[in-house]
NURO-597143 format. One line per field, with one value per residue: x, y, z of N, C-alpha, C, O in turn; residue in three letters. Coordinates in nm, 3 decimals, padded with zeros to 5 digits. Layout:
N
n.u	c(X | ...)
n.v	c(Y | ...)
n.w	c(Z | ...)
ca.u	c(X | ...)
ca.v	c(Y | ...)
ca.w	c(Z | ...)
c.u	c(X | ...)
c.v	c(Y | ...)
c.w	c(Z | ...)
o.u	c(X | ...)
o.v	c(Y | ...)
o.w	c(Z | ...)
resn	c(ALA | ...)
//
This chain:
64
n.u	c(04.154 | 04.049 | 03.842 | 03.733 | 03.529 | 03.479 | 03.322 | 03.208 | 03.273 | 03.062 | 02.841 | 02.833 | 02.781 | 02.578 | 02.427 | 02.423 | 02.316 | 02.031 | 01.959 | 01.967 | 01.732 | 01.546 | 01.548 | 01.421 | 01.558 | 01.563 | 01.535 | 01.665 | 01.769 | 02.024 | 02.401 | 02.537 | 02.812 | 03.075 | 03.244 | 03.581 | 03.787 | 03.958 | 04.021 | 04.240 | 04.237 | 04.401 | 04.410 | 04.581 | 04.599 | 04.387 | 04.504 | 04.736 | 04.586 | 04.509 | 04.712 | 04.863 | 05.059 | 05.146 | 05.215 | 05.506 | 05.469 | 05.168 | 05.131 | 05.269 | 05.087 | 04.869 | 04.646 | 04.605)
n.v	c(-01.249 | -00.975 | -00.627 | -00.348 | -00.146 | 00.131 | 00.058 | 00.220 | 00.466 | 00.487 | 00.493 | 00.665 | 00.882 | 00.829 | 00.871 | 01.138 | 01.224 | 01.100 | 01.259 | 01.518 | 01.493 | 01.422 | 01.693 | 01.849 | 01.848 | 01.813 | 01.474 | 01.475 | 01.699 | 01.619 | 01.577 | 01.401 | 01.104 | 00.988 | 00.703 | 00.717 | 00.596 | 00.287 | -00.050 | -00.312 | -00.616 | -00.910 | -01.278 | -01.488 | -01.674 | -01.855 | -01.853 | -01.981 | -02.222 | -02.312 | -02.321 | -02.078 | -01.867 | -01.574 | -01.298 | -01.069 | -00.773 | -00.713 | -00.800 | -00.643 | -00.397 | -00.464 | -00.349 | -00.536)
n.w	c(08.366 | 08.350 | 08.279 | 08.501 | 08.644 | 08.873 | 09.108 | 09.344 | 09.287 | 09.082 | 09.197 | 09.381 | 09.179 | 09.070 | 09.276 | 09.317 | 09.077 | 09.171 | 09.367 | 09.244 | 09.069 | 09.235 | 09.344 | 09.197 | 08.889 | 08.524 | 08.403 | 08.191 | 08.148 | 08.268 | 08.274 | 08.121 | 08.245 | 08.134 | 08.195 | 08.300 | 08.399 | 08.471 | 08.551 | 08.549 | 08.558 | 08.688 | 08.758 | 08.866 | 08.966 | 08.867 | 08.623 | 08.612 | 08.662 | 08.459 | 08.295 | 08.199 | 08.045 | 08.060 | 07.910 | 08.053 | 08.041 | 07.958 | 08.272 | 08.407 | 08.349 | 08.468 | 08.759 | 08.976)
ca.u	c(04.184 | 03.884 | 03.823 | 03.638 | 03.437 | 03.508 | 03.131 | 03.174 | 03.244 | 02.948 | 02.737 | 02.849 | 02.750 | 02.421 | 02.313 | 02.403 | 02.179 | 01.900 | 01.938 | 01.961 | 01.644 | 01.467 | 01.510 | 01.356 | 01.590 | 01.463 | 01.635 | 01.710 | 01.936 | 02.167 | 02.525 | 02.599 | 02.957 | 03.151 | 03.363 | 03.732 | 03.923 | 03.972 | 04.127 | 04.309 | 04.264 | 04.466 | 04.345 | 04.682 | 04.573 | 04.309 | 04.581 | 04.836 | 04.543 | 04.475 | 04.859 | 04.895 | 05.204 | 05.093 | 05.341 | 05.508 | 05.410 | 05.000 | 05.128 | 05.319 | 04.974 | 04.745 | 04.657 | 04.578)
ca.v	c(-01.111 | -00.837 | -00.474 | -00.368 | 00.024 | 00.154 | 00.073 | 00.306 | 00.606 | 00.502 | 00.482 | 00.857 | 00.950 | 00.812 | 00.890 | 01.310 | 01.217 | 01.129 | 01.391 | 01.655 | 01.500 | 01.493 | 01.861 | 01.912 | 01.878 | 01.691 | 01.410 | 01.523 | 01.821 | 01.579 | 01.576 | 01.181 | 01.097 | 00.835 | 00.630 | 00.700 | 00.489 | 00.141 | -00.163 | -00.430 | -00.739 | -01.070 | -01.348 | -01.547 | -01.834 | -01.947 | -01.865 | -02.082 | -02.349 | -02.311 | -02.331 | -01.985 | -01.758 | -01.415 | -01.207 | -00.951 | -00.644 | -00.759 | -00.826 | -00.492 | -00.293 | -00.501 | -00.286 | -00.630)
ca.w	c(08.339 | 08.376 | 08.316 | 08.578 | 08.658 | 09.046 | 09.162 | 09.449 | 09.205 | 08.969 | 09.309 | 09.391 | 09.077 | 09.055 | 09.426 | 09.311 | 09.006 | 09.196 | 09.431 | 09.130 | 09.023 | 09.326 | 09.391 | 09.050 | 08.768 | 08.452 | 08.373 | 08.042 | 08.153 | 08.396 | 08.202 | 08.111 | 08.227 | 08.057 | 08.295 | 08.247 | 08.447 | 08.460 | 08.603 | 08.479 | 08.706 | 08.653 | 08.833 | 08.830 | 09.021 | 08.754 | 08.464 | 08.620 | 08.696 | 08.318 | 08.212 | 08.060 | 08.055 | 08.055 | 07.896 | 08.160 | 08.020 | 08.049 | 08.431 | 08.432 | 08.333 | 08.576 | 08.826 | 09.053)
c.u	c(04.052 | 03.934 | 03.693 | 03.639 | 03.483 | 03.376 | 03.112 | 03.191 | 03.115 | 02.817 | 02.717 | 02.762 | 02.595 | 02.349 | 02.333 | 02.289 | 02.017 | 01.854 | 01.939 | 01.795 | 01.498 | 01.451 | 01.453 | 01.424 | 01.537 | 01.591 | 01.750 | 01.833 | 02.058 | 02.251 | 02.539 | 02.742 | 03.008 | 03.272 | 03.485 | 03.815 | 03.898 | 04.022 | 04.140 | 04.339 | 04.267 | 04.465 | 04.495 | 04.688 | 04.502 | 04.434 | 04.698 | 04.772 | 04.541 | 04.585 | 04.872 | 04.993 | 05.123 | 05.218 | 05.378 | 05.468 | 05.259 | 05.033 | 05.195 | 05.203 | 04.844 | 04.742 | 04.663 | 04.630)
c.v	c(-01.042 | -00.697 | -00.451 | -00.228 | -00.018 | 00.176 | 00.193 | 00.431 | 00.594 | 00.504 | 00.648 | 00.907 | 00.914 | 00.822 | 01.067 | 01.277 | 01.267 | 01.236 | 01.487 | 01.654 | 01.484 | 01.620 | 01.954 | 01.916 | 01.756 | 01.628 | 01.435 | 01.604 | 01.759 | 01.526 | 01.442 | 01.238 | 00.952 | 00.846 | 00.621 | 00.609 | 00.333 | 00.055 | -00.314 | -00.527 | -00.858 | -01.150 | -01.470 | -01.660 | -01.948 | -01.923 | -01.970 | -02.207 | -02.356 | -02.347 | -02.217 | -01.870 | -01.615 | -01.321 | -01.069 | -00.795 | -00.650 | -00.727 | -00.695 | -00.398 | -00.316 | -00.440 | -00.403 | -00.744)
c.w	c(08.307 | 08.344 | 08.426 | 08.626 | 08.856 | 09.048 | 09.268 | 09.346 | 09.133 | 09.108 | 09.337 | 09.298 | 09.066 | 09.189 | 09.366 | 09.192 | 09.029 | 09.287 | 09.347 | 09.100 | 09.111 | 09.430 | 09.305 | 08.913 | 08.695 | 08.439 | 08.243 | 08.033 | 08.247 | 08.255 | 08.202 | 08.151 | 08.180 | 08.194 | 08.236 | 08.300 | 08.495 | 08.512 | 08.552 | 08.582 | 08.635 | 08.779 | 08.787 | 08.881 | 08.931 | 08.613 | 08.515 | 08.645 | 08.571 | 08.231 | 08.151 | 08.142 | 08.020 | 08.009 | 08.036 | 08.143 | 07.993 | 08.212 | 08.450 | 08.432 | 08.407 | 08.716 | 09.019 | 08.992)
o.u	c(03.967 | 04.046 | 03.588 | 03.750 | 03.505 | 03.318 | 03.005 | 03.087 | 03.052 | 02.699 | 02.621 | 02.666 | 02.509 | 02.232 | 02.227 | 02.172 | 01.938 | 01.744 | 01.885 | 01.727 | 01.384 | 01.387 | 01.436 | 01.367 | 01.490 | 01.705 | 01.870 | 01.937 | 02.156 | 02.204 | 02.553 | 02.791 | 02.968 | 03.339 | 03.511 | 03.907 | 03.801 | 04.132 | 04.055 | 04.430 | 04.187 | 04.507 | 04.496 | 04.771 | 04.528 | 04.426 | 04.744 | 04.843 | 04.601 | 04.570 | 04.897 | 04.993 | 05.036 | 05.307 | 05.293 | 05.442 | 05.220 | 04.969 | 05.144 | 05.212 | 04.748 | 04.831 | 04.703 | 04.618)
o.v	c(-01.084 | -00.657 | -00.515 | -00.182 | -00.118 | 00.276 | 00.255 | 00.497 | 00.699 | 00.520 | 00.723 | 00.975 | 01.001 | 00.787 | 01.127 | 01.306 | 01.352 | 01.291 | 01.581 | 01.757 | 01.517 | 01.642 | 02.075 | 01.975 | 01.652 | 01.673 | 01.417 | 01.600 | 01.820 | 01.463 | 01.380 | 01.348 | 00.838 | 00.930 | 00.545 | 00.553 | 00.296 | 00.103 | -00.400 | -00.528 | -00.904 | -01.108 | -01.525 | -01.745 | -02.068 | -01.994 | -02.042 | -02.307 | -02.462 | -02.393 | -02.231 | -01.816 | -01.599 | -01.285 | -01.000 | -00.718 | -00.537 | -00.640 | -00.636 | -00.309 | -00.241 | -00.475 | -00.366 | -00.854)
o.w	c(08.228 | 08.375 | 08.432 | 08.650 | 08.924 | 09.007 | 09.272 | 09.336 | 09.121 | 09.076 | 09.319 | 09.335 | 09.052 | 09.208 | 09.382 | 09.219 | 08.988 | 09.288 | 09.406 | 09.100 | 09.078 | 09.533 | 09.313 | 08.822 | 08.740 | 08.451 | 08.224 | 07.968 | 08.290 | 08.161 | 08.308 | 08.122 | 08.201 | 08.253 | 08.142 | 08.241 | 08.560 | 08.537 | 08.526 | 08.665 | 08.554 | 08.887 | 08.676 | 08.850 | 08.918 | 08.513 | 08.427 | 08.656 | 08.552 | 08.118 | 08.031 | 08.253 | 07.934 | 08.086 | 08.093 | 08.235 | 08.022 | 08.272 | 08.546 | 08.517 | 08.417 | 08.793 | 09.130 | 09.045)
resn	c(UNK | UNK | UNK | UNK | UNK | UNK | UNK | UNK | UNK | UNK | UNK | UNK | UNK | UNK | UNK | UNK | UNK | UNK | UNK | UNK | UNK | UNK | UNK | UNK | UNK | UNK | UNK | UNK | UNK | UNK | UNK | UNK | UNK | UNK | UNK | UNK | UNK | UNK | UNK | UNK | UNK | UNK | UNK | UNK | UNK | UNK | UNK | UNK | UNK | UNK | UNK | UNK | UNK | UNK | UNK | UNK | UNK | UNK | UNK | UNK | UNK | UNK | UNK | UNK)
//
C-alpha cells in the first residue's frame, strides 16, 4: 500500500516553472503549489503473499 503524487502533473508544473523563469521571472515570485491529490495504491498480490487481510473499507478507498 503507497501514496503516490501524479508525476505527469508535477512534470506540467515544473516544465511552466521553468518556462516562467526563462522568460525572466525570478524564482522567488513563482507561486509554490502544494500537491492535492493523491492515490491510494494496494498492491494485493504482495499482501496476500504476506498473509494480510486488509480491511474492506482500506480496499474501498484504494484508488488501485
Amino acid at each position: 500500500m503507497a501514496y503516490t503524487v501524479d508525476l505527469a502533473e508535477l512534470l506540467r508544473r515544473l516544465a511552466d516553472d521553468v518556462d516562467k523563469i526563462l522568460h525572466g521571472a525570478k524564482p522567488g515570485d513563482i507561486r509554490f503549489i502544494k500537491t492535492t491529490t493523491f492515490q491510494l495504491l494496494v498492491n494485493l498480490k504482495t499482501a496476500n503473499a504476506l498473509g494480510l487481510t486488509l480491511p474492506p473499507a482500506l480496499l474501498a478507498r484504494a484508488t488501485r
